[in-house]
DOLOSE-630470 format. One record per residue: residue number from 0; x, y, z of N, C-alpha, C in turn. Coordinates in steps of 0.2 Angstrom, whole numbers, plus 2048, in hexadecimal, padded with zeros to 3 digits. Each point is the difference from the previous one (the first is absolute). Last residue first. Layout:
% DOLOSE-630470
k:n.c1:n.c2:n.c3:ca.c1:ca.c2:ca.c3:c.c1:c.c2:c.c3
NUM:X:Y:Z:X:Y:Z:X:Y:Z
...
***
This chain:
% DOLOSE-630470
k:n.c1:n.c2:n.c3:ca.c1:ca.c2:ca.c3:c.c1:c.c2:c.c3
248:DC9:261:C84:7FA:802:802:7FA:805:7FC
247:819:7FA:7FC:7FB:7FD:7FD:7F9:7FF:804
246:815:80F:806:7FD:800:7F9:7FB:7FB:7FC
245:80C:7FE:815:7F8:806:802:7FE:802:7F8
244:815:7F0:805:7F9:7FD:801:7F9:805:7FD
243:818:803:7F7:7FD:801:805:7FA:7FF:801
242:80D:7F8:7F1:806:804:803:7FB:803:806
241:7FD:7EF:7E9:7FC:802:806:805:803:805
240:7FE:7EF:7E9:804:808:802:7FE:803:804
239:7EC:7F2:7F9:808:7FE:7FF:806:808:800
238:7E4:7F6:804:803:806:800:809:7FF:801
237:7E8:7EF:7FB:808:800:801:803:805:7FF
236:7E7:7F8:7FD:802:802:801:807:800:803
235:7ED:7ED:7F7:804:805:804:803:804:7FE
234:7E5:7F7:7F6:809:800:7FE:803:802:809
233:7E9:7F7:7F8:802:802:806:809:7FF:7FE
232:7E8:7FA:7F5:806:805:7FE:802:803:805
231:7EB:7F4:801:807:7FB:800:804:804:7FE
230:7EB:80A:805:803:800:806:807:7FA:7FE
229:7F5:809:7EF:803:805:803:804:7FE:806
228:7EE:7F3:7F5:807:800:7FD:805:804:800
227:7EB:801:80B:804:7FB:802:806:7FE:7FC
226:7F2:814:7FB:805:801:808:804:7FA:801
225:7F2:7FF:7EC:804:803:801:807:801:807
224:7EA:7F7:801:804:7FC:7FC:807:804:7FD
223:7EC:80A:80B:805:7FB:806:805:7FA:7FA
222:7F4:812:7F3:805:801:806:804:7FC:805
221:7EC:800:7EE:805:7FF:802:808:7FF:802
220:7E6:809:805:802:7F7:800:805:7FD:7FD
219:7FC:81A:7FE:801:7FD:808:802:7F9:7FF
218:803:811:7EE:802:7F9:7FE:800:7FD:809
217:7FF:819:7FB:7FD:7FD:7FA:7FF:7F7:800
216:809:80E:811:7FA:803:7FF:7FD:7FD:7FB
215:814:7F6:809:7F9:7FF:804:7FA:804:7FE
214:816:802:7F3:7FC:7F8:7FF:7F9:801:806
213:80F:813:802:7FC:7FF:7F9:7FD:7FB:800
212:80C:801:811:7FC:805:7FF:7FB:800:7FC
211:815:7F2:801:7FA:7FE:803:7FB:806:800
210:810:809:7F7:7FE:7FB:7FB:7FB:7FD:801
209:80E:80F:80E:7F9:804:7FB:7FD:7FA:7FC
208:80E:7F9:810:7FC:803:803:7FC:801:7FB
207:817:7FD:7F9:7FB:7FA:7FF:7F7:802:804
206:80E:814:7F5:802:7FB:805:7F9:7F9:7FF
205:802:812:7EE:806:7FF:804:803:7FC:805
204:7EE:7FF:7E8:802:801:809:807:800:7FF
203:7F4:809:7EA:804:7F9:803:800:803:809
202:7F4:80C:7EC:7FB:7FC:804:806:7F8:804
201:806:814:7EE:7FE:800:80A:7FD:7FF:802
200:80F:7F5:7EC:7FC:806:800:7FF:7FF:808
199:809:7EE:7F5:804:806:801:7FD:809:803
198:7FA:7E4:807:7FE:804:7FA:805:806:802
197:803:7EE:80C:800:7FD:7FB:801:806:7FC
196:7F5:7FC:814:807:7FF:803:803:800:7F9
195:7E8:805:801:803:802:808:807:800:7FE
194:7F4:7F6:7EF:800:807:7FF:805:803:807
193:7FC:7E8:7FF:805:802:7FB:800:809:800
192:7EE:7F4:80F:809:802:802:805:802:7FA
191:7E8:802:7FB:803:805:805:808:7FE:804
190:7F5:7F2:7EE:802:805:7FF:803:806:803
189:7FA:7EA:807:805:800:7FF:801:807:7FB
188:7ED:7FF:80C:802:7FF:803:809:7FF:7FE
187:7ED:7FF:7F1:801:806:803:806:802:806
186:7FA:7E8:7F6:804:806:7F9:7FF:806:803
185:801:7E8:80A:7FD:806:803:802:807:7FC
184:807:7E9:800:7FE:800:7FA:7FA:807:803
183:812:7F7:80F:805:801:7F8:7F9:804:7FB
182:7FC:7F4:815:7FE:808:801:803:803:7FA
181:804:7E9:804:7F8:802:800:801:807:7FD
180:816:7F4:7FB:7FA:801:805:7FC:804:7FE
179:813:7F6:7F1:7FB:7FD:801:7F9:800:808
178:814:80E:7F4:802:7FD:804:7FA:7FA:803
177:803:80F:7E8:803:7F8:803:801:800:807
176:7F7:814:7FA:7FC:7FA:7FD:804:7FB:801
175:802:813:813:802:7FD:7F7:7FC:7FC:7FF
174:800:809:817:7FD:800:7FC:801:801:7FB
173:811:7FB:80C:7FB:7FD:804:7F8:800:7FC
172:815:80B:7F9:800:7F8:801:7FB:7FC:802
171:800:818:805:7FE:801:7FB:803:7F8:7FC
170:802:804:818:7FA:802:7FE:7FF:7FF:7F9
169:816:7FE:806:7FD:7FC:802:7FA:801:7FD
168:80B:811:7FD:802:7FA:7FB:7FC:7FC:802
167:800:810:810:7FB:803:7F9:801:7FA:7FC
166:80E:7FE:811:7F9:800:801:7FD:800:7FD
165:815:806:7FB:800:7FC:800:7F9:7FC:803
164:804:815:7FF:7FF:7FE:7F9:800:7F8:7FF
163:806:80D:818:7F7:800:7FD:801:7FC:7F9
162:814:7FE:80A:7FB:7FC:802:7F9:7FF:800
161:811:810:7F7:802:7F6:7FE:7FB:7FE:802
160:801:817:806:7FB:7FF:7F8:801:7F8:7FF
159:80C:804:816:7F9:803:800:7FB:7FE:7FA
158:818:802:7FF:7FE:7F8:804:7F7:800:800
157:80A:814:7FA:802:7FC:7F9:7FD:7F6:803
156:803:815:80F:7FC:801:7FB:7FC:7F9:7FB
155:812:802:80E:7FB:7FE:805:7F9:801:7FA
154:816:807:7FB:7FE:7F9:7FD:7FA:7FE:805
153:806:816:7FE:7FF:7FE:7FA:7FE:7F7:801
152:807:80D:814:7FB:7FF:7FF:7FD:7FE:7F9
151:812:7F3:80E:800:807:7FD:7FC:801:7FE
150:805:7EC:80B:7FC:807:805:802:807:7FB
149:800:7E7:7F6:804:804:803:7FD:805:804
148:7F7:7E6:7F6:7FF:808:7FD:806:802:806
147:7F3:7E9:7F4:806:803:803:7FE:805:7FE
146:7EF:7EC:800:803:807:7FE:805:803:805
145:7F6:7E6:7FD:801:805:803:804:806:7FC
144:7ED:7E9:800:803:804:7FD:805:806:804
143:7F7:7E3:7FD:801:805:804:803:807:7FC
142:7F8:7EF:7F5:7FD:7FC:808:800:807:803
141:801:804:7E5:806:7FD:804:7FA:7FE:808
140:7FB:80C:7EB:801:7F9:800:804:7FA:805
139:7FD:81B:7FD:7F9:7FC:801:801:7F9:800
138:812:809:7F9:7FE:804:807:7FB:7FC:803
137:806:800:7E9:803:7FD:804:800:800:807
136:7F2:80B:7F3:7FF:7FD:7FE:803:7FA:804
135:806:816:7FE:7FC:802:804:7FF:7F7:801
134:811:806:7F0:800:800:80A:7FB:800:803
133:7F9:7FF:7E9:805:7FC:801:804:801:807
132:7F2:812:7F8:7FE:7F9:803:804:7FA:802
131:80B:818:806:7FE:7FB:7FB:7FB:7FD:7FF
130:80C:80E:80F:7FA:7FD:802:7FD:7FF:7F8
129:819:800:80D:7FE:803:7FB:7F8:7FF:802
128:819:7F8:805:7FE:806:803:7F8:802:7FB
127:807:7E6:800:802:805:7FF:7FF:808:802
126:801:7E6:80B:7FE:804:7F9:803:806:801
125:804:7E7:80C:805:807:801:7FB:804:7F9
124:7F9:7E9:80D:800:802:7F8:800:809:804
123:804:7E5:80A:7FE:808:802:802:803:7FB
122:7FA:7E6:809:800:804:7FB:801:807:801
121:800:7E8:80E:800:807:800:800:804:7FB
120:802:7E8:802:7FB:801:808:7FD:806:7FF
119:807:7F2:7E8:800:804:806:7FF:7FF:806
118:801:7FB:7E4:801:7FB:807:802:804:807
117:7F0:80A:7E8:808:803:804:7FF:7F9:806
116:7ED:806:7F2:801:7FC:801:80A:7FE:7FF
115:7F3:815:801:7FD:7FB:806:803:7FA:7FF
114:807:80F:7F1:802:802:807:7FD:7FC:804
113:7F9:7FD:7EA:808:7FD:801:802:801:809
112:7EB:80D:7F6:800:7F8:801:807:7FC:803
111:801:817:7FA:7FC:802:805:800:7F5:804
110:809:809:7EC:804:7FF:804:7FE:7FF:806
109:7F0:800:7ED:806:7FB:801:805:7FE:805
108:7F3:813:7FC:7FA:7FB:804:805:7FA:801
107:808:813:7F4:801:800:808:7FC:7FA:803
106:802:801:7E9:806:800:803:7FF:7FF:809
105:7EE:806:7F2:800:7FA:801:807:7FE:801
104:7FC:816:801:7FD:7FB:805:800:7FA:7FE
103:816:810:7F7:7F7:800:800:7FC:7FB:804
102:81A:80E:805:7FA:7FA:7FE:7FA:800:7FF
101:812:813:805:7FA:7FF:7FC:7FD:7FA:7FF
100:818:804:808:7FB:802:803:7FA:801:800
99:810:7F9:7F2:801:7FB:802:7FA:803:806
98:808:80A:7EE:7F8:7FE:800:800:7FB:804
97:818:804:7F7:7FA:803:7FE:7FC:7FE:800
96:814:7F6:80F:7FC:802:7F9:7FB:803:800
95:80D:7FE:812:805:804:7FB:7FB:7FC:7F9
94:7FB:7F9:817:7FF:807:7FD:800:804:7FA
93:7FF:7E7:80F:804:803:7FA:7FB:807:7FE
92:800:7EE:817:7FF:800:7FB:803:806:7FB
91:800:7EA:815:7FF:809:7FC:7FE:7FF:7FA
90:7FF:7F0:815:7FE:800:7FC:800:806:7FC
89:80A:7EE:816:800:807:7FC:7FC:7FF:7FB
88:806:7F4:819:7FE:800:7FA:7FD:806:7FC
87:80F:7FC:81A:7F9:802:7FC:800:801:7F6
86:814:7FA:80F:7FA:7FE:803:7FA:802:7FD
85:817:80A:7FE:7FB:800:805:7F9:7FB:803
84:810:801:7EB:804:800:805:7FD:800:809
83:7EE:7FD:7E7:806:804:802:803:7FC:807
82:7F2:7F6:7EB:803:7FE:808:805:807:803
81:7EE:800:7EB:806:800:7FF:801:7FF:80A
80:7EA:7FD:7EB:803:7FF:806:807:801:801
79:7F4:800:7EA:803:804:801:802:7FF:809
78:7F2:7F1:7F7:808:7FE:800:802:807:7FF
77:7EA:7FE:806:803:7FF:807:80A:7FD:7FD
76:7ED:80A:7F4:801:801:802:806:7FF:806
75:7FC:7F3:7E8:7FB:802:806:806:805:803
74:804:7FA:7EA:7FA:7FE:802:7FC:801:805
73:813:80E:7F3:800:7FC:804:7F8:7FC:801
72:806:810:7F0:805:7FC:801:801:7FB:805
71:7EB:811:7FA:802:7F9:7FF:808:7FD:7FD
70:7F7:814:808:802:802:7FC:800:7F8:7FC
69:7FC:806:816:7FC:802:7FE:801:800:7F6
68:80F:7F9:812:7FB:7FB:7FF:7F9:801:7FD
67:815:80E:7FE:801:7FA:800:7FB:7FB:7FE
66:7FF:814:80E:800:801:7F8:7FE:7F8:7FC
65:805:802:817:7FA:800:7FD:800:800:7F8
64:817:7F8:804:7FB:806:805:7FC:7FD:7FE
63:819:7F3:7FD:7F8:7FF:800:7FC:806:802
62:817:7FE:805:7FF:7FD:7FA:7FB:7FF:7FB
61:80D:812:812:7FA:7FE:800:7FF:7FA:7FA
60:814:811:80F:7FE:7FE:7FA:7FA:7FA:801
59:80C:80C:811:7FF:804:7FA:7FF:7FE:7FB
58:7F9:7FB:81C:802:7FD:7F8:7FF:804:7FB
57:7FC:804:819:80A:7FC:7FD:7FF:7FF:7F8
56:7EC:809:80D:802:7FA:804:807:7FE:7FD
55:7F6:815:7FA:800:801:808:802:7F8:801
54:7FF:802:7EA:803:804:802:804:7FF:808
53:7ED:7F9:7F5:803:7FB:7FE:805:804:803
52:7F0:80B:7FB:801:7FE:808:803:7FC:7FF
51:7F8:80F:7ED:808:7FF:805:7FF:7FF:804
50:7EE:807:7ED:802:7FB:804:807:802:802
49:7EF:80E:7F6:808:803:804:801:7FA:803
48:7EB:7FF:7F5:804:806:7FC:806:801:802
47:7F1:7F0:80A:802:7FF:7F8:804:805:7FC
46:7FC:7F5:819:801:808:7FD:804:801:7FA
45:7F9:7EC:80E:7FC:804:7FB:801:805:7FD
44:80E:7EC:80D:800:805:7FD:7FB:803:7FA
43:801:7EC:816:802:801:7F8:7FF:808:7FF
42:806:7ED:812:7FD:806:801:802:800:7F6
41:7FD:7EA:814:801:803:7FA:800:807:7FE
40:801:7E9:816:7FF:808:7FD:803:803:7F9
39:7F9:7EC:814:804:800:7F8:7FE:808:7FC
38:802:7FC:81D:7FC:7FE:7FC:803:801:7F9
37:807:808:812:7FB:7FC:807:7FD:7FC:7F9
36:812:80E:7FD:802:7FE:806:7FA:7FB:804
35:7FD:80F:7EA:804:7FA:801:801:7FE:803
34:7F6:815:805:7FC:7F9:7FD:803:7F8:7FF
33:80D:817:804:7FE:7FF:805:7FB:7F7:7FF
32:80A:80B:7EF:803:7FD:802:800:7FB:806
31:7F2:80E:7F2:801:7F9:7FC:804:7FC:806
30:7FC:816:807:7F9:7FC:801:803:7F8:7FC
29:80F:812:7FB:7FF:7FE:807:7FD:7FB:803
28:7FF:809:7EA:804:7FC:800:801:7FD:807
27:7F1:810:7FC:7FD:7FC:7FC:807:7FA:802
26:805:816:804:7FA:7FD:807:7FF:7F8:7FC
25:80B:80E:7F2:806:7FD:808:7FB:7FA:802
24:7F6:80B:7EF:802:7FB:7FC:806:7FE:808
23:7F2:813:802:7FD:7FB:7FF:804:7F9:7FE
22:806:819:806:802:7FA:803:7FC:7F9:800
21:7FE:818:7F5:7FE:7FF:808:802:7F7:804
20:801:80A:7E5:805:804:807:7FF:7FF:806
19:7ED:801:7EE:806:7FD:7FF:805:803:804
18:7E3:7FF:801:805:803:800:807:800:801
17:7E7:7F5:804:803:802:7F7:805:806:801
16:7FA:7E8:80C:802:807:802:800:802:7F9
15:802:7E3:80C:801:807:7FA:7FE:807:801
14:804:7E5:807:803:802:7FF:7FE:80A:7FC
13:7F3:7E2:808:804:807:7F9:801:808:804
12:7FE:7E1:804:800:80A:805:801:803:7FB
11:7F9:7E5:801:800:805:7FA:7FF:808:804
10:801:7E3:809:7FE:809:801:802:804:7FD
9:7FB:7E3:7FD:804:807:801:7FE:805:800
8:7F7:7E7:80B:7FF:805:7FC:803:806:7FE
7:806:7E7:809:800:806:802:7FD:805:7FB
6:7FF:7E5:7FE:803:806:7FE:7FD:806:803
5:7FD:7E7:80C:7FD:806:7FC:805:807:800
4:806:7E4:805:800:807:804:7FE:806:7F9
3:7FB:7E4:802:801:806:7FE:801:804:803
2:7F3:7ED:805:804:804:805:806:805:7FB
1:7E4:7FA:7FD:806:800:7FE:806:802:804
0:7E8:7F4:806:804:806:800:807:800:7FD
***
């Protein structure tokens, strides 16, 4: 038996909500900071269209962003890495060019890979207010997910559509043709999700409920396959700004 001591596997929290102004980027930084106290924590900055968490931790100036390493000036991700004041390693990124919010997928696959392979305990990816694929995408990639929201009702809303679309994304990854699963090649069955969650006309659900719905009248046998990739999408909920408990009941 090797007496080596086994690399700790990293934890990948993402951070997200499609509605800007509720204290995502605070909470995000908090979490960075709380996490380094017990372990090597990084948090990077997704929020490709309004990066500025470099910000929240002291530093007004950046050498290195994503961009950067998307853009191949840098080789890997990890030399944009910046050691903030506090202890928790940084990774931002640049707004201020055009289209810096629009990566294309094999952009994101790229960043998507580099991220995993971040020298870590902790990884917490700050996104952006949005429901994007590209947010949606980074979300789903993460170990753990949580959605911020306020006790105002707009965002209660907005927390809500995050985490159905974000379901619906799942579902609809789940059965593409490059995800290599069985149920991928069930051409009926991937047509009513695409239609359900996808189509602009009025055959789109509303709630996840009607979705299962549909599948168990038209698609019983596959259903329990479904559900079970239903039962790992288990995001948290974080109602931030809270002045009175009886508001979030």
């Amino acid at each position: 038996m090797s007496t080596d001591k086994q690399k700790t596997r990293k934890k990948v929290i993402a951070v997200g909500g499609a509605k800007g102004g509720i204290g995502k980027s605070i909470f995000a930084v908090n979490l960075a900071l709380l996490l380094s106290s017990v372990g090597r924590t990084v948090i990077i900055d997704l929020d490709l269209g309004g990066a500025n968490l470099h910000l929240y931790l002291g530093e007004t100036h950046l050498r290195w962003n994503i961009n950067d390493f998307l853009n191949r000036k840098i080789a890997t991700l990890q030399e944009a890495l910046v050691q903030s004041r506090y202890g928790v390693r940084l990774i931002g990124g640049d707004s201020s060019q055009l289209g810096s919010a629009n990566i294309n997928f094999s952009l994101k696959l790229k960043l998507l890979k580099a991220i995993q392979q971040i020298d870590a305990d902790y990884v917490i990816l700050d996104l952006g207010g949005d429901t994007s694929y590209n947010m949606l995408d980074f979300f789903l990639a993460s170990d753990c997910g949580i959605v911020l929201t306020t006790c105002d009702p707009a965002s209660y809303l907005d927390a809500y559509n995050f985490i159905k679309v974000s379901l619906f994304r799942k579902l609809n990854l789940l059965l593409g043709s490059n995800s290599g699963n069985e149920i991928s090649k069930n051409i009926s069955l991937k047509r009513l999700v695409h239609e359900a969650t996808l189509s602009p006309n009025g055959s789109r659900v509303k709630t996840i409920n009607e979705l299962l719905k549909r599948i168990q009248e038209t698609h019983p046998h596959e259903l329990p396959i479904i559900r079970k990739a239903m039962s790992g999408f288990t995001p948290y909920l974080v109602i931030n700004r809270v002045r009175d408990e009886r508001r979030t009941e």
